[in-house]
C-alpha positions in Angstrom: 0.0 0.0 0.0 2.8 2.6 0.7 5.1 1.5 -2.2 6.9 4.7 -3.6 5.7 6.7 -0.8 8.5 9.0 0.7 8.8 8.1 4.4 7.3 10.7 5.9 4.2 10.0 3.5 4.3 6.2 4.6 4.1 7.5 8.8 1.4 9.9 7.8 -0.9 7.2 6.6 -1.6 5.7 9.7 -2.8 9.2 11.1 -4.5 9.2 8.1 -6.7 5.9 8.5 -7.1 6.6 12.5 -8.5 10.0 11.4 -10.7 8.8 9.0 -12.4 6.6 11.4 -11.2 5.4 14.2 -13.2 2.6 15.0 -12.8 0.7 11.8 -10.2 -2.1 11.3 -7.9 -2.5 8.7 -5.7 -5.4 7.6 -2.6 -4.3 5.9 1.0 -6.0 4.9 4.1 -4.6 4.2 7.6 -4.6 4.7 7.9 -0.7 5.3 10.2 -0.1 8.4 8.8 3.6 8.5 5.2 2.7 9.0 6.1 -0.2 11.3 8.0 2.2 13.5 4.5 4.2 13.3 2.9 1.7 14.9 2.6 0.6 18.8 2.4 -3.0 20.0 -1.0 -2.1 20.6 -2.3 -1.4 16.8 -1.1 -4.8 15.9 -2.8 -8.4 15.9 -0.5 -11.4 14.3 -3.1 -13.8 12.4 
C-alpha cells in the first residue's frame, strides 16, 4: 500500500486511517520499516 511513498508519507498514513475513522479495522501487509516504527504493540494483531 505505501510503495513509492516517501517516508514521511508512509508514517502519515496511519494518522490518516485513524482519522478517518477510528473505530474501523484495517488489515494491511508490508515490509515498510517507517510505518512499522509508526505503529505501537498495541495497533497490531498477528493472524
Amino acid at each position: 500500500m505505501e510503495i513509492a511513498f516517501h517516508p514521511d508519507w508512509q508514517y502519515q498514513i496511519k494518522l490518516e486511517l485513524f482519522q478517518l475513522s477510528p473505530s474501523n479495522q484495517y488489515i494491511l501487509a508490508t515490509h515498510s520499516y517507517e510505518l512499522c516504527q509508526a505503529l505501537t504493540p498495541a495497533h497490531v494483531k498477528e493472524i
